[in-house]
C-alpha positions in Angstrom: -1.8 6.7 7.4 1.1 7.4 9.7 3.4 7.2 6.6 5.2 9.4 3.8 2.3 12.0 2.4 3.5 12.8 -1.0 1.5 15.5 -3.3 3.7 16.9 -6.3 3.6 14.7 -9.1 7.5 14.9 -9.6 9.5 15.5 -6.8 13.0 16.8 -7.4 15.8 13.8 -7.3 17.4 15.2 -4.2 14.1 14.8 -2.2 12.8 11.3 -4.1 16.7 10.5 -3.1 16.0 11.5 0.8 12.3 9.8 0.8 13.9 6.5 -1.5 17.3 5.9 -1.5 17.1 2.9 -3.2 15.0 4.1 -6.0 16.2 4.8 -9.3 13.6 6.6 -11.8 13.6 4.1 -15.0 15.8 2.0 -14.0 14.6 -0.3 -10.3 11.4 2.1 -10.6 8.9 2.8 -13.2 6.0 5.0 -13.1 2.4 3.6 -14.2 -0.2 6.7 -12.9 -0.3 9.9 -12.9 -0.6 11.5 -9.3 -3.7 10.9 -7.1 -4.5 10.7 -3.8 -8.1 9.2 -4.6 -6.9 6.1 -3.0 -3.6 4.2 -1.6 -1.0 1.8 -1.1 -3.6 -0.9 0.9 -6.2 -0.2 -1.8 -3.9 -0.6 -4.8 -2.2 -4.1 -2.9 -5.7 -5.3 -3.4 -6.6 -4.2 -6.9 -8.7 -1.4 -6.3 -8.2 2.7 -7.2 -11.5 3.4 -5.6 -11.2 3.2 -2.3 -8.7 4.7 0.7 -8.4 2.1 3.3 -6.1 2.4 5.9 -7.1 1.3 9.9 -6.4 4.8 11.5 -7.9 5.6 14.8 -9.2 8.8 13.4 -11.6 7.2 11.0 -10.2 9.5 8.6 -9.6 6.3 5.6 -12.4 3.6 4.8 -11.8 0.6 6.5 -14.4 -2.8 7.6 -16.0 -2.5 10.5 -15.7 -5.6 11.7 -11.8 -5.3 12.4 -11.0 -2.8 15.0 -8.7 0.2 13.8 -5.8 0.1 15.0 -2.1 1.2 13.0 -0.6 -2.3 13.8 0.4 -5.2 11.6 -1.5 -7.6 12.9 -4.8 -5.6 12.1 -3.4 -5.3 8.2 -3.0 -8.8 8.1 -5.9 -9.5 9.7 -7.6 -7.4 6.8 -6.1 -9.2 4.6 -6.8 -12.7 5.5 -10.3 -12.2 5.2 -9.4 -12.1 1.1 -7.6 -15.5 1.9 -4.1 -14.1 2.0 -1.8 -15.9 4.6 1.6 -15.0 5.7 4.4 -16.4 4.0 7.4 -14.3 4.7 9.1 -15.5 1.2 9.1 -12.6 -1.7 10.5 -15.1 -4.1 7.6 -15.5 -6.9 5.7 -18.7 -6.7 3.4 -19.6 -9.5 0.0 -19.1 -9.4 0.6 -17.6 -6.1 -0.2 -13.2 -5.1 2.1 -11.7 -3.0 1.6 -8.6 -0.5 4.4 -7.4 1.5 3.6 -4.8 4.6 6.4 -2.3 4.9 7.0 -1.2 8.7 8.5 1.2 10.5 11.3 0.9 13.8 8.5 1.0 16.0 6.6 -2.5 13.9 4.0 0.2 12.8 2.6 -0.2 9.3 4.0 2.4 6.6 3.1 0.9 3.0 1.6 -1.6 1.3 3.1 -3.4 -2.1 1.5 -6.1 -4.5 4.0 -8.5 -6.5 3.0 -9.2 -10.0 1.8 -12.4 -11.1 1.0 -13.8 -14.7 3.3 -13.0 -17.8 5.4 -10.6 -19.1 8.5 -8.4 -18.8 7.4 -7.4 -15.4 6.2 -10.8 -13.8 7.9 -11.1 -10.1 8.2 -7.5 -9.6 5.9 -5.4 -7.1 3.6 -2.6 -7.6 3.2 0.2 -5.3 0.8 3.6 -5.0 3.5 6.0 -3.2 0.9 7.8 -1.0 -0.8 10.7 -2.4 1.2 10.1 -5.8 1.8 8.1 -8.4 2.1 4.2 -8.4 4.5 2.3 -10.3 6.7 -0.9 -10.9 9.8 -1.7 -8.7 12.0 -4.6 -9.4 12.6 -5.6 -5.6 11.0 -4.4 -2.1 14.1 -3.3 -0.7 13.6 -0.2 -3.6 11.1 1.0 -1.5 12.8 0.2 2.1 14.3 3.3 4.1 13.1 6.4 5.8 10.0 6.8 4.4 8.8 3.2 4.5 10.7 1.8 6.9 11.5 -1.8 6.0 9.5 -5.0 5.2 7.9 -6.5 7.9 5.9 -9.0 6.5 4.9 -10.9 3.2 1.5 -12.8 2.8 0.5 -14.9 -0.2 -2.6 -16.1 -1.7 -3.8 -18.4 -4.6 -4.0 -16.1 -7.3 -7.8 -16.2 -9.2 -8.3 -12.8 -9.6 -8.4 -9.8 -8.3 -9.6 -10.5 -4.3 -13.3 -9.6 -2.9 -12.7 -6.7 -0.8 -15.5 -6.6 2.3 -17.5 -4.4 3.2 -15.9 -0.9 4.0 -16.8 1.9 6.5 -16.7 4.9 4.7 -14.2 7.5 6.5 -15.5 10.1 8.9 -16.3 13.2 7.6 -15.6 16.0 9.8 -19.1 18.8 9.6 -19.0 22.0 11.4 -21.8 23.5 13.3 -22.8 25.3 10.2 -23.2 22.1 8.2 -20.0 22.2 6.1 -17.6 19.0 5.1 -14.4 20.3 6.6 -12.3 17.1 6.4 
């Protein structure tokens, strides 16, 4: 991913202020994990902390092999189609009705991934986000998340919501092996 790679569990509030300026810790923001990098914000959009799916050139993430890789917008939302998500552009919550919004940055090129929550509760209409390499959470609006790091969102799609989509088949990453036989990536 071309994005933000965050690995401390806290960051000091001057830093999460530089990365987030529109995040406030328990207030628009509200931490749910504790730090991983196990998997990321495309995999947590669609339900799933098992996986690292991102369409880098590099082959470095899983992604399906029957979508080229490719860092653009278009190839995210042509992932996520194929789990019957279309593009809306609205982040207002609809009932019955899953939202995923594609942060971008100035040059259109994918950054983050965030899931709005449907069903009940105090959190229903919010979005949920895995900051990469860290911790994923609850933020009240997207424009929390909007700013250096993320650049801004560039796209909302929406699907009937009947669970948790079928993800397709993934291409596991690359793994990088020496001439000795070792994994070194």
């Amino acid at each position: 991913m071309a994005g933000l790679l965050l690995t401390d569990a806290k960051l000091p509030d001057d830093l999460m202020r530089r990365f987030f300026p529109n995040l406030v810790d328990g207030v628009n923001w509200h931490r749910k994990s504790n730090a991983t990098e196990e998997y990321n914000c495309l995999a947590w959009s669609i339900w799933t902390d098992r996986h690292y799916i991102w369409p880098d050139v590099a082959g470095n993430s899983e992604w399906d092999p029957t979508i080229p890789r490719a860092e653009t917008i278009p190839t995210v939302v042509q992932f996520l189609e194929k789990m019957g998500f279309r593009q809306t552009n609205t982040p207002t919550l609809e009932a019955g009705v899953e939202k995923v919004a594609i942060y971008a940055n100035a040059n259109g090129e994918p950054q983050h991934l965030a899931r709005q929550l449907v069903g009940s509760g105090p959190y229903q209409g919010h979005w949920t986000s895995k900051l990469a390499g860290m911790v994923d959470g609850i933020h009240s609006h997207l424009n929390v998340l909007e700013g250096p790091s993320y650049g801004n969102v560039a796209c909302i799609l929406g699907r009937r919501f009947t669970g948790p989509p079928t993800i397709p088949d993934l291409h596991p990453k690359t793994l990088l092996i020496s001439t000795s036989g070792r994994k070194i990536a």
